[in-house]
N, C-alpha and C positions, 0 to 999 in steps of 0.2 A: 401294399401287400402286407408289410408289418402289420401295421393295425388290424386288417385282419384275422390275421394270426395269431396274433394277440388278442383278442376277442373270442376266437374260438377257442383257443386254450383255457382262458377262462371262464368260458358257458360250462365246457365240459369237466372243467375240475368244482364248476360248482352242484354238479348234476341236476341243474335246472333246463333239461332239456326242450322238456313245451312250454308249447305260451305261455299257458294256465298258470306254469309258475315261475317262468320267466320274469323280464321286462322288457325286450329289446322289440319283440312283435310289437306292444304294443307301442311302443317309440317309434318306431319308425310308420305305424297307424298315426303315428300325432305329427309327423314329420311330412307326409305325404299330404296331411290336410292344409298342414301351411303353405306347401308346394304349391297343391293345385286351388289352394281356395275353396275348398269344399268343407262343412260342416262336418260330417261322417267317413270313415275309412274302416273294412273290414278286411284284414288280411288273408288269404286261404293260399293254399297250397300251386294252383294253379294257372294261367289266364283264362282255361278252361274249366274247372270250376266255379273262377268268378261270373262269368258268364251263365253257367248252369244256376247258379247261386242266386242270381237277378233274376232271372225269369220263374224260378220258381216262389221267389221273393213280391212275385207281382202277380202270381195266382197263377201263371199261366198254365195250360195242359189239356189235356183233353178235347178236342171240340174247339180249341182254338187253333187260330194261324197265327206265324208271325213272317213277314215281309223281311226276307233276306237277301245280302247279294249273291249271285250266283259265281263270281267272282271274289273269291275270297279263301283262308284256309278252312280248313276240314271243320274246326270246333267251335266255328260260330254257329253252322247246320246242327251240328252234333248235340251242340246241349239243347239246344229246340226239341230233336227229336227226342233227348233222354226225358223230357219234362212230358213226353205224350201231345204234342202240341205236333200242328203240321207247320214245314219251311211253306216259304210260298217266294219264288224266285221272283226279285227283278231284275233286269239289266242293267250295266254300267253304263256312265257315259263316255260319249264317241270322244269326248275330250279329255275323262281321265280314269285311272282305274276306280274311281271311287262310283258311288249307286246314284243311278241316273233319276231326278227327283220326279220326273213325267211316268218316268218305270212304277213306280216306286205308287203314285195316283190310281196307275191301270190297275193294280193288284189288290186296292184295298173294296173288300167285300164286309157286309154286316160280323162276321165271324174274325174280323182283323184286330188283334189284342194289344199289337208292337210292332214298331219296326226296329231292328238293329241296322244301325249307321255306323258300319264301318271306314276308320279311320286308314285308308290303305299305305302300306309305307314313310310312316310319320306323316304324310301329307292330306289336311283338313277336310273333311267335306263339308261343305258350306249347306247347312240345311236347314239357317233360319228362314227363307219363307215357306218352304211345307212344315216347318214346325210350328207353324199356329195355326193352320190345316187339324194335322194331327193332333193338336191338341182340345181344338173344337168336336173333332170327332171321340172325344179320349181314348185315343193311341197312344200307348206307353213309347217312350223314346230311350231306348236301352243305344250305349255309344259302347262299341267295343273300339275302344283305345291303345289295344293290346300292344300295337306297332306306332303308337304316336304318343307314349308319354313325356309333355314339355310343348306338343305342339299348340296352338292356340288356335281361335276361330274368335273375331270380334273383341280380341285382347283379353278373352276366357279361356283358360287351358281348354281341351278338347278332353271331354270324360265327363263334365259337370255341368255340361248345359242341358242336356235332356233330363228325362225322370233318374235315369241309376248309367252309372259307366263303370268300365272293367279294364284292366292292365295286367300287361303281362310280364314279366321278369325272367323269362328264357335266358339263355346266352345270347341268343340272335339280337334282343332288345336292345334300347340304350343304355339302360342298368340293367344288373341279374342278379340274382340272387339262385342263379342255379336253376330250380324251377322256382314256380312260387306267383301269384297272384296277386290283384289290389282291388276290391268294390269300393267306391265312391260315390255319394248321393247328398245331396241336401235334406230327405226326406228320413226322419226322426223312426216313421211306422217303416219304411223300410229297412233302414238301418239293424233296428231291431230284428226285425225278421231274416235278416243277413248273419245277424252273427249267432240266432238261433240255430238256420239251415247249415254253415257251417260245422257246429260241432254236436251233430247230430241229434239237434231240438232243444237241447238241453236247457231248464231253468236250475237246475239240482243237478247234482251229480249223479244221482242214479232215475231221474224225473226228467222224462221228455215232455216237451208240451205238444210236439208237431216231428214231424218225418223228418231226420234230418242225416247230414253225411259227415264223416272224418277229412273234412278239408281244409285242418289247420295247417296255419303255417310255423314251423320250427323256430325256435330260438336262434338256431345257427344264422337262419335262410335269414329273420328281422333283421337283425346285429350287420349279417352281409348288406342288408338293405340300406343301411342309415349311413352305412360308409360309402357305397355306393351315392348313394343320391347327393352327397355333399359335390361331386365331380359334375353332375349331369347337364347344365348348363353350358360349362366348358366343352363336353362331349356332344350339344346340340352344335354348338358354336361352328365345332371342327367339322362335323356331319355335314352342315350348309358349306361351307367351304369346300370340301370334298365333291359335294353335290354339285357345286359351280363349276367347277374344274371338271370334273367329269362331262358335265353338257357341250363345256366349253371345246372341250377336245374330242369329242364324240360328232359334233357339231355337222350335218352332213343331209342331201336330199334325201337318204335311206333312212332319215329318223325323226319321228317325231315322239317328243318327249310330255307327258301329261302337262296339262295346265296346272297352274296355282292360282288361288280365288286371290284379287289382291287382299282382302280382309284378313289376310293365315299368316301366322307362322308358323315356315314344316320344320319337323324333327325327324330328320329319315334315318336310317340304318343302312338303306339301299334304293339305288334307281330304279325304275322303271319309264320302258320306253316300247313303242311299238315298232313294228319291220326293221326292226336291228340286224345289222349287217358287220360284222366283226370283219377287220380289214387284220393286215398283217402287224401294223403299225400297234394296234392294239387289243393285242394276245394277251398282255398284262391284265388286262382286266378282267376279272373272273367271274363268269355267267355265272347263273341260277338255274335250276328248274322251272320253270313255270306252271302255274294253276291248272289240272282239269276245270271245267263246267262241272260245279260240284254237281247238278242234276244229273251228270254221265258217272258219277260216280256209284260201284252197287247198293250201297245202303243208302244213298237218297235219289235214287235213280226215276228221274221224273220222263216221260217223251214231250220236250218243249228244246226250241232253238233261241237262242237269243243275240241277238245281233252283235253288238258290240262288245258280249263277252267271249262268242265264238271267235271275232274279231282278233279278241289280244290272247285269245290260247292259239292262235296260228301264228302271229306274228310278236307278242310278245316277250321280254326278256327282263331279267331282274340280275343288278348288278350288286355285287356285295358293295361298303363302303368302311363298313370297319376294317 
């Protein structure tokens, strides 16, 4: 907490409050590549921005689809729709809340631009073999990350193995920076056009080249970032332990608990589990809210049923762990 405090006392007595004239954004851009092994990192403001930030980064809009889970939060749909693009649901699987990859085959049509592969509760989805599927088709692979920075798939963080991945820095995350964002990409022409779209196109400072938005990230929120991420290993460490322990005592016919691909390492924040059945004994534990069918929701309100996401919005539950 010191060091913190100490960092922010001194951003603001230097009055370098943005990036632009910062350093600490972009330190902790260079701190996250070494992180996750990625070539590129562009900082912005939000997980939802990032996400908005990638799809618009890859042309998407208009006239295209992109293949979503219908399980998931609100602002994986949302920047889809903000970009002019249609969602196009698929189902989870019966084994975990992550997107079911036969779902996922049904949905794609000639007009299919992306899928986003959500990472649900630090826990992996394993979607190397439809990723060479979709890449034979060229299907962009956007990884919203948002809730699994640290996790891995195939000894790869999870964000850097498809075309462009996103993270998020909420409080809820494993690190925060309060609010605040991360893009990540191997891809040099993306890259570029990421840290365009975030500071609203800009080559010049008064010369746009293309459309773009106010989705930087603060000096305060970097500087939070780079202190933060020094801990986050230790903080997955204790998560999986947590995680253990909670299965372990939770342990009962009333519950089955998602699978894990043995190929992953998870990074959770929180459990999830299906037909949860809270006994007395564990009152301590403190529920969540669970997901609508984003399709039942009014602004992306589709008429489709889906099995096994109807499935865990009846029976589903989400336990805090931090």
């Amino acid at each position: 907490m010191e060091e913190k405090l100490n960092l922010i006392k001194q951003i603001l007595e230097s009055g370098n409050l943005n990036c632009n004239h910062g350093l600490y954004v972009e330190l902790f851009e260079h701190r996250i590549t070494k992180y996750v092994n990625s070539k590129y990192a562009i900082a912005v403001n939000s997980g939802t921005a990032a996400l908005h930030t990638a799809l618009l980064a890859l042309d998407i809009g208009h006239g295209d689809e992109v293949i979503v889970p219908a399980w998931t939060f609100i602002s994986t749909v949302s920047a889809v729709v903000m970009c002019g693009a249609t969602p196009v649901f698929a189902d989870i699987s019966e084994n975990s809340f992550n997107l079911d990859q036969d779902s996922i085959l049904e949905k794609i049509t000639p007009k299919t631009k992306a899928v986003i592969i959500v990472h649900l509760n630090g826990i992996p989805m394993d979607f190397t073999e439809i990723g060479w599927i979709l890449y034979d088709d060229g299907i962009a692979i956007i990884e919203d990350a948002c809730q699994a920075l640290g996790a891995e798939l195939c000894d790869e963080k999870v964000g850097i193995i498809g075309d462009i991945g996103v993270y998020s820095f909420y409080p809820s995350k494993i690190i925060t920076t309060g609010e605040g964002g991360m893009i990540v990409t191997n891809k040099k022409k993306l890259a570029k056009k990421c840290r365009l779209i975030k500071d609203h196109g800009r080559t010049k400072h008064f010369y746009a080249e293309r459309l773009g938005f106010n989705y930087r990230m603060t000096e305060i929120q970097g500087a939070l970032g780079c202190v933060e991420l020094k801990d986050i290993d230790k903080r997955i460490e204790d998560n999986v332990l947590n995680y253990s322990f909670v299965k372990m005592n939770l342990k009962s016919d009333d519950i089955k608990f998602p699978k894990i691909p043995k190929n992953t390492k998870i990074a959770p924040t929180y459990i999830n589990a299906w037909r949860f059945k809270f006994k007395k004994h564990n009152h301590h534990y403190k529920k969540k809210e669970t997901y609508t069918p984003i399709y039942k929701l009014p602004p992306f309100k589709q008429d489709i049923e889906l099995k096994w996401t109807e499935y865990a919005a009846k029976f589903g539950v989400f336990i805090d762990l931090l």
